[in-house]
ROLUMVO-28757 format. One record per atom (N, C-alpha, C): residue number from 1; chain; atom name; z, x, y. Coordinates in steps of 0.05 Angstrom, whole numbers, plus 5000, padded with zeros to 4 digits. Atoms other than C-alpha are relative to their C-alpha. Layout:
<r resi="NUM" chain="A" name="CA" up="Z" east="X" north="Y"/>
...
END
This chain:
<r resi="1" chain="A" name="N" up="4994" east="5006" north="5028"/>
<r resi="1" chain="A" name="CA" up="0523" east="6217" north="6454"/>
<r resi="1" chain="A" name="C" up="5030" east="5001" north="4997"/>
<r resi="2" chain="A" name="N" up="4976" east="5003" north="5007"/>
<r resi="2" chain="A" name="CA" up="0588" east="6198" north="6431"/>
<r resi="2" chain="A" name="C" up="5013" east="5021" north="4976"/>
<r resi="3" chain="A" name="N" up="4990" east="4982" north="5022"/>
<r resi="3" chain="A" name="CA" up="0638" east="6245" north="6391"/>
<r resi="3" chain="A" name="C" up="5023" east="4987" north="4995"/>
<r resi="4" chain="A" name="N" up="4975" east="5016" north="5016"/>
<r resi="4" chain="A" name="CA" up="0672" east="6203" north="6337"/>
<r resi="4" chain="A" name="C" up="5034" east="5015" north="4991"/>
<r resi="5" chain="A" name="N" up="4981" east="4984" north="5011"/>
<r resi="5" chain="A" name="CA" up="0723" east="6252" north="6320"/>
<r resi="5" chain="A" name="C" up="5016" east="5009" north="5020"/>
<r resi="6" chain="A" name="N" up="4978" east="5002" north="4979"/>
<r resi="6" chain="A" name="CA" up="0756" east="6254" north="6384"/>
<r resi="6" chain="A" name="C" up="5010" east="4973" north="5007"/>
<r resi="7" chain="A" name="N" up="4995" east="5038" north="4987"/>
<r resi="7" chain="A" name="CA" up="0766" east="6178" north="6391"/>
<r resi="7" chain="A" name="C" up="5014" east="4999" north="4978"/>
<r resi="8" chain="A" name="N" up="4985" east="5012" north="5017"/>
<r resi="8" chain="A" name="CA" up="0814" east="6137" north="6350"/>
<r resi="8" chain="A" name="C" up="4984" east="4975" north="4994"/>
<r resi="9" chain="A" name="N" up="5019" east="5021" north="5007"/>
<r resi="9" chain="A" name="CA" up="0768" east="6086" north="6318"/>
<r resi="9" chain="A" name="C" up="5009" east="4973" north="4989"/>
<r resi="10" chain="A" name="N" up="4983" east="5028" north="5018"/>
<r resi="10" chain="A" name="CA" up="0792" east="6014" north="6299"/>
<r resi="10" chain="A" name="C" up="4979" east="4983" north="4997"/>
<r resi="11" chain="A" name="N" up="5020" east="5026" north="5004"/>
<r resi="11" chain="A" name="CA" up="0749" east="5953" north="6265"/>
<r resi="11" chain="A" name="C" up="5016" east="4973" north="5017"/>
<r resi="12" chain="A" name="N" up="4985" east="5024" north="4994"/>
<r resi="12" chain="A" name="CA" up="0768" east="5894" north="6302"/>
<r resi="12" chain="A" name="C" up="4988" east="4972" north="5007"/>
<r resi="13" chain="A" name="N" up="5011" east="5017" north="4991"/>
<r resi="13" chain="A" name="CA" up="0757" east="5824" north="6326"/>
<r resi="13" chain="A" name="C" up="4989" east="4988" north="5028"/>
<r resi="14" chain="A" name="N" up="5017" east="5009" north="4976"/>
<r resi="14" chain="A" name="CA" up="0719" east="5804" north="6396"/>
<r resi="14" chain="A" name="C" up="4994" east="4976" north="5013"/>
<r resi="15" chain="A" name="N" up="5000" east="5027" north="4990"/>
<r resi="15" chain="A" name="CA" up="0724" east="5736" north="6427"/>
<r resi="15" chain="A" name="C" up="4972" east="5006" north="5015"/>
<r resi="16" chain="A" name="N" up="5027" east="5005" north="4992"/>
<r resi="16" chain="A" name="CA" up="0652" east="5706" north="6435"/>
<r resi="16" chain="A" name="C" up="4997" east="4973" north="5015"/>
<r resi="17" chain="A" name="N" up="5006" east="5032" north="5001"/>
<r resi="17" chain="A" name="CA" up="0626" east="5638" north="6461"/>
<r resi="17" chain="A" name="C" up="5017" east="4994" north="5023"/>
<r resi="18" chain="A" name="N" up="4989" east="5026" north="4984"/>
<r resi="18" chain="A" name="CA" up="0660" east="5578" north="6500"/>
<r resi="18" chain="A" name="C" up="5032" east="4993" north="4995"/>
<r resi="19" chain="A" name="N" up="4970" east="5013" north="5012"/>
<r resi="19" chain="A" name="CA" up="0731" east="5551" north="6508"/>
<r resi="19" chain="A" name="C" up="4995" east="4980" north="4977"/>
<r resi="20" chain="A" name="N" up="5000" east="5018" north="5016"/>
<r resi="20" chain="A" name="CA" up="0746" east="5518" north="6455"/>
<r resi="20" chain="A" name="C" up="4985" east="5010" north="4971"/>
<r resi="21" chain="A" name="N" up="5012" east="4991" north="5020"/>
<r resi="21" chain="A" name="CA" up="0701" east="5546" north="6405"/>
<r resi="21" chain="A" name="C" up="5008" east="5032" north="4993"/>
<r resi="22" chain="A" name="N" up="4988" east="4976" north="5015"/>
<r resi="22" chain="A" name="CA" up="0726" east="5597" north="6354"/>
<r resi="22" chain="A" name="C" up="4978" east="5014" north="4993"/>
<r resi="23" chain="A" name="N" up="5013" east="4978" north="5010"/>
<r resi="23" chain="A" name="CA" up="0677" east="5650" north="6350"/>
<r resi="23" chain="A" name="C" up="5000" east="5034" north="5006"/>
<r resi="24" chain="A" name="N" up="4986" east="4972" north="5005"/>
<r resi="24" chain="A" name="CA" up="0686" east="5728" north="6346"/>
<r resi="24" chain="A" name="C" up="4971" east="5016" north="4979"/>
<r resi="25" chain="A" name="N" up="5015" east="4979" north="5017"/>
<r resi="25" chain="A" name="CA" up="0645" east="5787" north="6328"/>
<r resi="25" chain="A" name="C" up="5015" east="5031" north="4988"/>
<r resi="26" chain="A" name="N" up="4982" east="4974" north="5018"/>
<r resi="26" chain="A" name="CA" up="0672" east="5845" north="6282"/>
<r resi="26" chain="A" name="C" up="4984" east="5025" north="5010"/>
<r resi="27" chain="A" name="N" up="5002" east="4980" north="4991"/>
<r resi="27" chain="A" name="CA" up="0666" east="5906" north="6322"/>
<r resi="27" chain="A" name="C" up="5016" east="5025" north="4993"/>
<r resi="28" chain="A" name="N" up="4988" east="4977" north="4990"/>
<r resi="28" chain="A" name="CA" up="0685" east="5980" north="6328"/>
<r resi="28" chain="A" name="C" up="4999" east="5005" north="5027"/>
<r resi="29" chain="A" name="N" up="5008" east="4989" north="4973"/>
<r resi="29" chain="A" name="CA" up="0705" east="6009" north="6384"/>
<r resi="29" chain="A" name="C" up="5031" east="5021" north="5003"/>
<r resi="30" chain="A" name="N" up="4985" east="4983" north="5005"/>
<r resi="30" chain="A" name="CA" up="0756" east="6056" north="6407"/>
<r resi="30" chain="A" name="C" up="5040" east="4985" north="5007"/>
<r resi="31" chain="A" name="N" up="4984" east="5015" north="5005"/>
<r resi="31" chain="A" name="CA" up="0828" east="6043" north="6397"/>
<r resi="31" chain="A" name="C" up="5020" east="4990" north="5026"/>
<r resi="32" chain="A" name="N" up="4985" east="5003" north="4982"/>
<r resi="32" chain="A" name="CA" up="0851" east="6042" north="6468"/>
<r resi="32" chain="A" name="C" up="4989" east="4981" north="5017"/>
<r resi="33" chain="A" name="N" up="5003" east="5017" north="4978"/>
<r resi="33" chain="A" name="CA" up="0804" east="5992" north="6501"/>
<r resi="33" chain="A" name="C" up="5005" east="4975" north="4994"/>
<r resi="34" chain="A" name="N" up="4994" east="5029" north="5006"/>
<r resi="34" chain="A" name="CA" up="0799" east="5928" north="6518"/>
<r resi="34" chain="A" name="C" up="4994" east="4979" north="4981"/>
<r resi="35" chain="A" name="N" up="5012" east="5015" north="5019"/>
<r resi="35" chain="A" name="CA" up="0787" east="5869" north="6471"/>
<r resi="35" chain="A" name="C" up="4974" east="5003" north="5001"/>
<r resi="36" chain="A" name="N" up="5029" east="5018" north="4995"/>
<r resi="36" chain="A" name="CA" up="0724" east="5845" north="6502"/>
<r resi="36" chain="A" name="C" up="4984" east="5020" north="5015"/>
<r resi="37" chain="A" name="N" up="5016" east="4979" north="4984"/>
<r resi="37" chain="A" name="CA" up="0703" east="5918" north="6526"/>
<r resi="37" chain="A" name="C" up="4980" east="5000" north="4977"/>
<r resi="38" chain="A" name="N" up="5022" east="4991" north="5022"/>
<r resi="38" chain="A" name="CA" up="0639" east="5952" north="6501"/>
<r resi="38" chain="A" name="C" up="5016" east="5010" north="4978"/>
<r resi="39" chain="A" name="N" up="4995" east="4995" north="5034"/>
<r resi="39" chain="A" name="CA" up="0635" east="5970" north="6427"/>
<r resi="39" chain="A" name="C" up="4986" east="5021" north="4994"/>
<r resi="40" chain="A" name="N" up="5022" east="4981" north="5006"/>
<r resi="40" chain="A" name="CA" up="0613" east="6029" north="6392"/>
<r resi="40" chain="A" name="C" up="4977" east="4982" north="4979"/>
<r resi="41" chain="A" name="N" up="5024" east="5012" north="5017"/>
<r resi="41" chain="A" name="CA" up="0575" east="5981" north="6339"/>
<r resi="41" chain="A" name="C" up="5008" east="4971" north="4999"/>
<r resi="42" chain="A" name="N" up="4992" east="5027" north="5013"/>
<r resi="42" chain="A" name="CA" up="0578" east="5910" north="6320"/>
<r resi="42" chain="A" name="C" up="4988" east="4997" north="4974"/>
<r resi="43" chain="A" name="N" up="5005" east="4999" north="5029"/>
<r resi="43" chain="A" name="CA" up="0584" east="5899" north="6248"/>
<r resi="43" chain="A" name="C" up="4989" east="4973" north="4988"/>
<r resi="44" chain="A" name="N" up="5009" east="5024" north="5009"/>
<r resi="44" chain="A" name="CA" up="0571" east="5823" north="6246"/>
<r resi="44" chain="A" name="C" up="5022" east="4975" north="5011"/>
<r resi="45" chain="A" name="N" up="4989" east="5019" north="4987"/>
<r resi="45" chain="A" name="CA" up="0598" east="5757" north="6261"/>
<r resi="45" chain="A" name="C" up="5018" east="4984" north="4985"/>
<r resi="46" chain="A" name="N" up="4995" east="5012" north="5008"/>
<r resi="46" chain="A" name="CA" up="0645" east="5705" north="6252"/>
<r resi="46" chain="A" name="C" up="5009" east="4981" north="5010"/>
<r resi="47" chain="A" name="N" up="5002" east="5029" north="4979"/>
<r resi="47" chain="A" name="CA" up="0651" east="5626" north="6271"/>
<r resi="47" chain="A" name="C" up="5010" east="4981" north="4975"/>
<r resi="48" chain="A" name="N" up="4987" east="5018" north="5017"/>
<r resi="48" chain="A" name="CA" up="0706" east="5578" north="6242"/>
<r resi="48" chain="A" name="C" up="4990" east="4970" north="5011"/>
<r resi="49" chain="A" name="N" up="5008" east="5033" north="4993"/>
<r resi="49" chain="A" name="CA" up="0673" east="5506" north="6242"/>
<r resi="49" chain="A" name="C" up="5018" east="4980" north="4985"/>
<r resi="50" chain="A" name="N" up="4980" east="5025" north="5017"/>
<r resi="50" chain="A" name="CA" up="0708" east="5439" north="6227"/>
<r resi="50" chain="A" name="C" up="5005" east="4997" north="4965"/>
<r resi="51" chain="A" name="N" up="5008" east="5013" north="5029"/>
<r resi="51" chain="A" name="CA" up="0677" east="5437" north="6159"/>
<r resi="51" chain="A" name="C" up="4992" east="5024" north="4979"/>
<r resi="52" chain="A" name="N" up="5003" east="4970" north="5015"/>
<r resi="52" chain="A" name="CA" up="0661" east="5506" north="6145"/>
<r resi="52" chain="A" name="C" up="5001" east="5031" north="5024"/>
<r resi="53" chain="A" name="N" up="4989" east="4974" north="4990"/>
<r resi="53" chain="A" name="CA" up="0670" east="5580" north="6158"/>
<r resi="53" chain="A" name="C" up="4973" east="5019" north="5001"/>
<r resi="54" chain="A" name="N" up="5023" east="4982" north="5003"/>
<r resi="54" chain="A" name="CA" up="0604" east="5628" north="6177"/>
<r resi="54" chain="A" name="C" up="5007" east="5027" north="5004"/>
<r resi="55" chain="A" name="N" up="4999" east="4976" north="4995"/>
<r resi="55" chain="A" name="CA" up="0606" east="5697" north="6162"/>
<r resi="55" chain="A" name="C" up="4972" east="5013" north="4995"/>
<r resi="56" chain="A" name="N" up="5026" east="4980" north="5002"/>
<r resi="56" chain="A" name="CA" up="0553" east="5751" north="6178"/>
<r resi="56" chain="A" name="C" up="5006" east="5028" north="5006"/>
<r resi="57" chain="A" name="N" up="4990" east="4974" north="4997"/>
<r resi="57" chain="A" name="CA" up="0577" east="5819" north="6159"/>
<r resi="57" chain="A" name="C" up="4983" east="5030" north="4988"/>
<r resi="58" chain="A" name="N" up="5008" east="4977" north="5007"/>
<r resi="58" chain="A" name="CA" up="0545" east="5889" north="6146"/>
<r resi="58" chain="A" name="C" up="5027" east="5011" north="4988"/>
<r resi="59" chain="A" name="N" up="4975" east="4980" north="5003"/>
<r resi="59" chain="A" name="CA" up="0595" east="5916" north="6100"/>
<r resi="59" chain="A" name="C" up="4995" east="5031" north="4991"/>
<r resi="60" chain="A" name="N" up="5008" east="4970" north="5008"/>
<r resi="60" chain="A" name="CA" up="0554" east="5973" north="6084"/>
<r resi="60" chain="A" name="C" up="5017" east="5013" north="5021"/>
<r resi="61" chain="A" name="N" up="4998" east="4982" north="4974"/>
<r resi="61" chain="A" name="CA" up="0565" east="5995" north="6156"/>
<r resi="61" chain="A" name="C" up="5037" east="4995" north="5005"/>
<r resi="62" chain="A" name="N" up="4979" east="5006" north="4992"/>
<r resi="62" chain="A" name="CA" up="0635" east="5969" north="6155"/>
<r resi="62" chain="A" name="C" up="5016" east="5017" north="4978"/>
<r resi="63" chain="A" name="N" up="4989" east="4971" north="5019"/>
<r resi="63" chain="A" name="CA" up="0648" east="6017" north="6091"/>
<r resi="63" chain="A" name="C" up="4999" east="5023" north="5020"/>
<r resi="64" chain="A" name="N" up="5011" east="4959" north="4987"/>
<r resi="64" chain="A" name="CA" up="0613" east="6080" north="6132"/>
<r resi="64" chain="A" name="C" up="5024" east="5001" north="5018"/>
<r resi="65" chain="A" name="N" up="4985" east="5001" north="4983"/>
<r resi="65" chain="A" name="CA" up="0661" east="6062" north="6182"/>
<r resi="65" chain="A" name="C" up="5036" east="5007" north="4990"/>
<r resi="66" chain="A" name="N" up="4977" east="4982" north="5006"/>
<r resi="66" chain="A" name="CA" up="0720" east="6071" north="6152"/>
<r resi="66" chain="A" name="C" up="5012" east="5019" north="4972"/>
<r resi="67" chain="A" name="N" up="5010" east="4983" north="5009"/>
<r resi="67" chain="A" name="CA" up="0689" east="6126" north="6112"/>
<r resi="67" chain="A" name="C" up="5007" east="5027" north="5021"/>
<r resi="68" chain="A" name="N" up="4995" east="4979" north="4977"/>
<r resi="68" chain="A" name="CA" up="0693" east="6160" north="6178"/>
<r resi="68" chain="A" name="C" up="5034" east="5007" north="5016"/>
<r resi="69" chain="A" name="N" up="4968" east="5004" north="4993"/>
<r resi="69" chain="A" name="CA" up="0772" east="6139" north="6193"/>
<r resi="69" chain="A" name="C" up="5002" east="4982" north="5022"/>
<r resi="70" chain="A" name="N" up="5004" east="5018" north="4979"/>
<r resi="70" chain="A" name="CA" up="0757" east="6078" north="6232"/>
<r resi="70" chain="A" name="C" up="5026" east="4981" north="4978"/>
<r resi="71" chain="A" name="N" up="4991" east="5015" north="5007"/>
<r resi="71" chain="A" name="CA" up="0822" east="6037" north="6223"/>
<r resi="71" chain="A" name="C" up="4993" east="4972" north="5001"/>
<r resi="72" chain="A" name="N" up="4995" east="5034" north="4998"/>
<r resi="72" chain="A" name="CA" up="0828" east="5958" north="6203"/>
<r resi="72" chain="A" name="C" up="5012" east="4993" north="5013"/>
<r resi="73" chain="A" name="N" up="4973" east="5012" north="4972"/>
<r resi="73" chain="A" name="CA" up="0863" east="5914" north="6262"/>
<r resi="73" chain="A" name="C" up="5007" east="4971" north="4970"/>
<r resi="74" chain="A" name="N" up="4994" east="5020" north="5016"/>
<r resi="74" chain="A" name="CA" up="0903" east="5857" north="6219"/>
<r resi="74" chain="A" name="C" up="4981" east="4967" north="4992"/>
<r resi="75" chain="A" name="N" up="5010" east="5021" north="4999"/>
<r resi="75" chain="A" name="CA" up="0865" east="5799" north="6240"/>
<r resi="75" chain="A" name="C" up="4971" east="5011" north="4984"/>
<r resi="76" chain="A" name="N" up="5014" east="4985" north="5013"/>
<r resi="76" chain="A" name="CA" up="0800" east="5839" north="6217"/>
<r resi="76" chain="A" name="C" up="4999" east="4995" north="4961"/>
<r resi="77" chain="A" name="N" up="4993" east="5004" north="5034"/>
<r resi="77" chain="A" name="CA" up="0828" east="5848" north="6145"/>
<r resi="77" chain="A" name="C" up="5004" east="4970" north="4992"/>
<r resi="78" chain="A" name="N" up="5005" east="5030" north="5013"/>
<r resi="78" chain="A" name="CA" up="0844" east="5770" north="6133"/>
<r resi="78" chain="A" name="C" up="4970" east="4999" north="4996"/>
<r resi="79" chain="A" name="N" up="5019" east="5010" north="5005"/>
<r resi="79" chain="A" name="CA" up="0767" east="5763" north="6146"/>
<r resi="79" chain="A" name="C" up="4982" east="5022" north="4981"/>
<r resi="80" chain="A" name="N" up="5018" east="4995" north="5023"/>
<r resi="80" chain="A" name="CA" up="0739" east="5813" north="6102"/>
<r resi="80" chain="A" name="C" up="5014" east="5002" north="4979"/>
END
């Protein structure tokens, strides 16, 4: 089991999919790894199309999160 209170927690974004295609999932994880390492949660998704923009976000869980002192990464904050 993980102990949140020793970690530095950040919300951030996650490169998903195919070249060329912009999609990304809104994760936590801790603030020192990699982009595209494991995550402590995934909060939901997001995919910029020609014509439109899909978002699929838990912001309940994206409140609790930084309820707990899980910072926002910049790119993050534009999308919520």
């Amino acid at each position: 089991m993980l102990k949140f209170a020793d970690m530095a927690l950040v919300i951030r974004l996650a490169k998903t999919g195919r070249n060329g295609e912009r999609k990304y999932h809104l994760v936590v994880r801790e603030q020192r790894s990699r982009r595209d390492g494991r995550p402590v949660e995934i909060l939901g998704s997001y995919e910029k199309r020609v014509k439109e923009v899909i978002k699929n976000i838990k912001t309940d869980r994206v409140e609790y999160w930084i309820s707990k002192g899980a910072q926002v990464s910049v790119g993050a904050k534009k999308i919520l």
